[in-house]
C-alpha positions as CSV (number, residue, x, y, z in Angstrom):
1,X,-17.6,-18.3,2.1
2,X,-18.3,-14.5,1.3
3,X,-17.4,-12.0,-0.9
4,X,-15.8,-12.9,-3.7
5,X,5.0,2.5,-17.3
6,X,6.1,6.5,-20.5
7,X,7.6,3.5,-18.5
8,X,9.6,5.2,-16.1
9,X,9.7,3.8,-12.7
10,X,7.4,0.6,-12.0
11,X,6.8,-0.8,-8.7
12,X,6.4,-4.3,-8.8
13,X,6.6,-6.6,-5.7
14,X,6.3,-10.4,-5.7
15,X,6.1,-11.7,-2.4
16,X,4.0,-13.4,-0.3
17,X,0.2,-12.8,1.1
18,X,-1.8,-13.7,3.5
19,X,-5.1,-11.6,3.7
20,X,-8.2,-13.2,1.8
21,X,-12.3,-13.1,0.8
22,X,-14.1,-14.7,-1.0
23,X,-15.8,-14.4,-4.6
24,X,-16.3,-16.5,-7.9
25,X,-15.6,-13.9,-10.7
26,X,-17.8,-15.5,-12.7
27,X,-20.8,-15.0,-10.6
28,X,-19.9,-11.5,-10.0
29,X,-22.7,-8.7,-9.6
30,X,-21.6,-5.6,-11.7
31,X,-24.1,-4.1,-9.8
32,X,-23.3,-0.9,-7.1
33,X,-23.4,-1.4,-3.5
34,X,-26.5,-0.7,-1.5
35,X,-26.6,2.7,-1.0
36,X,-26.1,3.4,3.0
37,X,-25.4,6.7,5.2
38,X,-21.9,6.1,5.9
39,X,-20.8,4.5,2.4
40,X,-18.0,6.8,0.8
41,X,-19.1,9.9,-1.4
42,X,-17.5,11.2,-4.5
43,X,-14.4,12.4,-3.0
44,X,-14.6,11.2,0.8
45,X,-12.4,12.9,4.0
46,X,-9.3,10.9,3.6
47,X,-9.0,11.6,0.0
48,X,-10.2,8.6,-1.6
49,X,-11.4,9.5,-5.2
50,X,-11.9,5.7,-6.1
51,X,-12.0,1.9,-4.3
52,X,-13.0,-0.7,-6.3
53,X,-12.5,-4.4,-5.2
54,X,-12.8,-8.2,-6.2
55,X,-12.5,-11.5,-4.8
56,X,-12.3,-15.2,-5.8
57,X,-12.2,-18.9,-4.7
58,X,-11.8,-20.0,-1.0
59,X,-9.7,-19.2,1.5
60,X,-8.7,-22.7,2.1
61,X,-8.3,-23.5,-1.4
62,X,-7.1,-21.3,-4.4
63,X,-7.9,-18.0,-4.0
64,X,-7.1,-14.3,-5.2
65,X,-8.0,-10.6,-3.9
66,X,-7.6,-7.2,-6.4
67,X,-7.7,-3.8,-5.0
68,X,-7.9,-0.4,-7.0
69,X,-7.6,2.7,-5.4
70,X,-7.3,6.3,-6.6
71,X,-6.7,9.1,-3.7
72,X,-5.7,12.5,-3.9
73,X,-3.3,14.1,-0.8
74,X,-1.5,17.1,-1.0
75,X,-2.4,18.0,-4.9
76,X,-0.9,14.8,-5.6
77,X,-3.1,12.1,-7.4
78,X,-2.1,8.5,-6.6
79,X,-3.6,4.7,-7.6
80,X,-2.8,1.8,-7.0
81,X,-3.6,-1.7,-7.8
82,X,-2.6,-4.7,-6.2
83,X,-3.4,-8.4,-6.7
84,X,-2.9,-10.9,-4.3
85,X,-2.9,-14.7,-4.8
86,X,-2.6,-17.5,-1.9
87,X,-2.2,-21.7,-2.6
88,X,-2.1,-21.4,-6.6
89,X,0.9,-24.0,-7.8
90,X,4.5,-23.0,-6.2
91,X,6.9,-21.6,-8.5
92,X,4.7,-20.4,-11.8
93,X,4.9,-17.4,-14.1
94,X,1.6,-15.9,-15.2
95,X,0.8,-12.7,-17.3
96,X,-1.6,-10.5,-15.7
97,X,-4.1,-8.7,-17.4
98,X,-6.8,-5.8,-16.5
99,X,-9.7,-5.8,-19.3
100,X,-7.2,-7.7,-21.7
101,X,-4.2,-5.2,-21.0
102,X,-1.1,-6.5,-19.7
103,X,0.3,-5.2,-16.7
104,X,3.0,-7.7,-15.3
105,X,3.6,-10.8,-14.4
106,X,2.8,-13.1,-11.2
107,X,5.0,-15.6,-10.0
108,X,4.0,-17.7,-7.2
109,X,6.6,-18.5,-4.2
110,X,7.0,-22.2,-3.3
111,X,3.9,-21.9,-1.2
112,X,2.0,-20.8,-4.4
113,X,1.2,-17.4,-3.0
114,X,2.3,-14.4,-5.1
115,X,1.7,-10.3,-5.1
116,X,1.9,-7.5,-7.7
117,X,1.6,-4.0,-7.1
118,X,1.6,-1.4,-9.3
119,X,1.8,2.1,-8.2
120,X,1.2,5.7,-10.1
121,X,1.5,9.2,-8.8
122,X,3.7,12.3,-10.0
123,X,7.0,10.5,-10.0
124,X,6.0,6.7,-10.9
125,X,3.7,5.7,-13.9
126,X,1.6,2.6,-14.8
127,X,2.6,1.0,-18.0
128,X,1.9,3.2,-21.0
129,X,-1.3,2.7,-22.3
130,X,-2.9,1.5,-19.3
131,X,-6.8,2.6,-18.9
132,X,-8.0,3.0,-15.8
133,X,-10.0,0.3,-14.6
134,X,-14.1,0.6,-13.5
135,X,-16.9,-1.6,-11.9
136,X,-17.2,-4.6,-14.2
137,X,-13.3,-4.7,-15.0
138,X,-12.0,-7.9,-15.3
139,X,-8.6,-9.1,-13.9
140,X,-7.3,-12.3,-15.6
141,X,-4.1,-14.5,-14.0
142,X,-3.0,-16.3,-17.0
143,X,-5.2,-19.2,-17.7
144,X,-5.9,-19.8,-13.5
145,X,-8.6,-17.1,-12.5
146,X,-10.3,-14.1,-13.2
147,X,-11.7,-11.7,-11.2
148,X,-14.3,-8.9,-11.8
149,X,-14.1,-5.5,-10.1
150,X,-16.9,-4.3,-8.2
151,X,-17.0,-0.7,-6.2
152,X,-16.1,-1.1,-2.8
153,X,-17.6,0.9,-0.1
154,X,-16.1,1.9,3.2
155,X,-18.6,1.6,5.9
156,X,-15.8,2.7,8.8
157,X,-12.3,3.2,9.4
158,X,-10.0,4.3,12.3
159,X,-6.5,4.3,13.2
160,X,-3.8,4.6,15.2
161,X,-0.1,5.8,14.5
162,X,2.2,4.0,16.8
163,X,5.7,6.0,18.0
164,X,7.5,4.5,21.0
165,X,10.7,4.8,22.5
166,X,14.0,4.6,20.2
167,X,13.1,3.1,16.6
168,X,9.5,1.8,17.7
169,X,6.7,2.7,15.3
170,X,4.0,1.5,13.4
171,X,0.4,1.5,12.6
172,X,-2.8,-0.2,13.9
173,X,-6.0,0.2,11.5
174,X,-10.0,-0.7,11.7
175,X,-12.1,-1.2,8.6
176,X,-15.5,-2.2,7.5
177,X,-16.2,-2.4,4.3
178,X,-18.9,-3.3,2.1
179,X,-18.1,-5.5,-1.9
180,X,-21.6,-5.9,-3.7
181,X,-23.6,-7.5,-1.0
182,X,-20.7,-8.8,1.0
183,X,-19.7,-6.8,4.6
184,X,-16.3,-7.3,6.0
185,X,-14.2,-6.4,9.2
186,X,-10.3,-6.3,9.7
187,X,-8.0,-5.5,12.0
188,X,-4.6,-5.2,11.8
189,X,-1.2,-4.3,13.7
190,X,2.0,-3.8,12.1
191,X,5.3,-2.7,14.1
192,X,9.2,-2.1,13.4
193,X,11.9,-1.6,15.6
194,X,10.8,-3.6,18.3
195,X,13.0,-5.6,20.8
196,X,14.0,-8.3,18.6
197,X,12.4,-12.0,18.9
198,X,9.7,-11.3,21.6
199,X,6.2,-10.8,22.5
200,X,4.0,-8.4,22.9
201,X,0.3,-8.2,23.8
202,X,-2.1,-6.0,22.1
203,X,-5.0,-4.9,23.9
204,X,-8.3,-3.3,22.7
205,X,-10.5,-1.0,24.9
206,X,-8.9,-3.4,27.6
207,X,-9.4,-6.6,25.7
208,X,-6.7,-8.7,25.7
209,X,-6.6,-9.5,21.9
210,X,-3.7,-11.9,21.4
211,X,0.4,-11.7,21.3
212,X,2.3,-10.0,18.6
213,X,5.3,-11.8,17.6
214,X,8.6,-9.9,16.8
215,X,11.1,-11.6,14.6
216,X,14.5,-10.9,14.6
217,X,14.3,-7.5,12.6
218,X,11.9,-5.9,15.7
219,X,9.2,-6.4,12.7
220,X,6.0,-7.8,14.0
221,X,2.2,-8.2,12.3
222,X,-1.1,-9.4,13.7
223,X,-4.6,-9.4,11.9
224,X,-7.8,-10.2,12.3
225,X,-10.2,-10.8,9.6
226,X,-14.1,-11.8,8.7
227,X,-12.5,-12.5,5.5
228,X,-9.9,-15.5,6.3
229,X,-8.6,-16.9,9.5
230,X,-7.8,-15.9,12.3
231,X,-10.9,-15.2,13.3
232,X,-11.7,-11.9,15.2
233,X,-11.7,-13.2,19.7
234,X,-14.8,-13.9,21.1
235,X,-14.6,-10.9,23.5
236,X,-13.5,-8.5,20.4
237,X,-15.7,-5.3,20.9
238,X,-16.4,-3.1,18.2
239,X,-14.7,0.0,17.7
240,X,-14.7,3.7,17.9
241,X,-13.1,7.3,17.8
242,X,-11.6,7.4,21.1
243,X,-11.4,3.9,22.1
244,X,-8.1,2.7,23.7
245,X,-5.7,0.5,22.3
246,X,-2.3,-0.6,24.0
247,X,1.3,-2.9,22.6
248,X,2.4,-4.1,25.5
249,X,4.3,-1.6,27.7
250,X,5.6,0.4,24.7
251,X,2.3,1.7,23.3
252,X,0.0,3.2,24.6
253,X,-2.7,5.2,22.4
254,X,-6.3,5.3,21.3
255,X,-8.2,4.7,17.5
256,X,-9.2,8.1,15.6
257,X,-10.9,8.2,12.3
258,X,-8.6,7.2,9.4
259,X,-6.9,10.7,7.2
């Protein structure tokens, strides 16, 4: 176990997730993160203003995940929060609220897993009223959990833009990050317009790291996690600026810092 709108336009997406750590909000630390060399300053090099995060339950039982983020690109000022929730009872409605403000509502699919996300920059707005959250926030899910909102730290993170042939694209990203005491690593690959229904094999620094299933769309995702299964493969080897990273035959490209 580890871790823990003006309404104008409102982006809100219920649909299903399937990333996950590990926290009781309850036993939360409001505390800050121990300080490190790498851990994000003020304003860091991608743009991130802001990252808070929270966790609670267990992956194989009820569980929820809250991220907050406020970035600036371009001029343009944009945060975000989004709340995750896997194995809470299928088909339920429950009001969401941050420090005792409602935002939304959550309603679980017949898996119980459910997803909100709210977005704000110049053209979309949170609900009127809303007050940006802080470390020590609390995030309530009707009367089911509650998490509280500590600042998260990113320790590392790289990247790779995918572009192939025809409609082939995508992204594969690296992270460490650190959530009060808690350190995690993830690794994930996302692709569209691949051949439709196949496989592909995604390779790291020459590791073979496992197959990427397309469905029928060309759409295919694989992660790795410390956080939930699928574990990262035994001969997984760490990442870095530079190091090589292959889809099959139709990628082929290395990991560079995150922008």
């Amino acid at each position: 176990m580890s871790c823990k709108q003006s309404v104008s336009l409102l982006t809100l997406f219920l649909c299903l997730s399937t990333q996950a750590c590990f926290r009781d909000a309850d036993a939360a630390s409001e505390k800050e993160p121990h300080a490190t060399a790498a851990a994000r300053p003020a304003t860091a090099a991608d743009g991130t203003v802001l990252e808070l995060g929270g966790c609670f339950g267990s992956p194989a039982a009820l569980w929820c995940e809250v991220s907050y983020k406020v970035k600036r690109k371009s001029g343009v000022l944009t945060k975000s929060l989004e709340i995750e929730v896997d194995n809470a009872a299928p088909g339920t409605t429950h009001s969401v609220t941050v420090d005792n403000f409602a935002i939304g509502n959550l309603a679980t699919n017949a898996k119980g897993d459910a997803k909100l996300e709210l977005v704000e920059n110049k053209e979309l707005l949170f609900p009127q009223g809303f007050q940006q959250p802080a470390p020590g926030s609390v995030i309530r899910i009707g009367d089911v959990l509650q998490v509280r909102l500590e600042r998260l730290v990113r320790l590392a993170g790289l990247e790779a833009v995918i572009a192939g042939a025809g409609k082939f694209g995508g992204k594969a990203t690296y992270k460490v990050e650190q959530l009060g005491d808690t350190v995690t690593k993830e690794f994930v690959v996302k692709v569209t317009g691949a051949p439709p229904k196949g496989s592909l094999a995604v390779t790291l620094d020459g590791v073979a790291l496992g197959n990427l299933a397309i469905d029928v769309e060309g759409q295919g995702r694989i992660k790795f996690s410390t956080k939930k299964p699928p574990p990262f493969p035994d001969a997984f080897r760490e990442p870095k600026a530079g190091t090589p990273f292959r889809i099959g035959d139709l990628f082929a490209g290395t990991l560079q810092d995150a922008k």
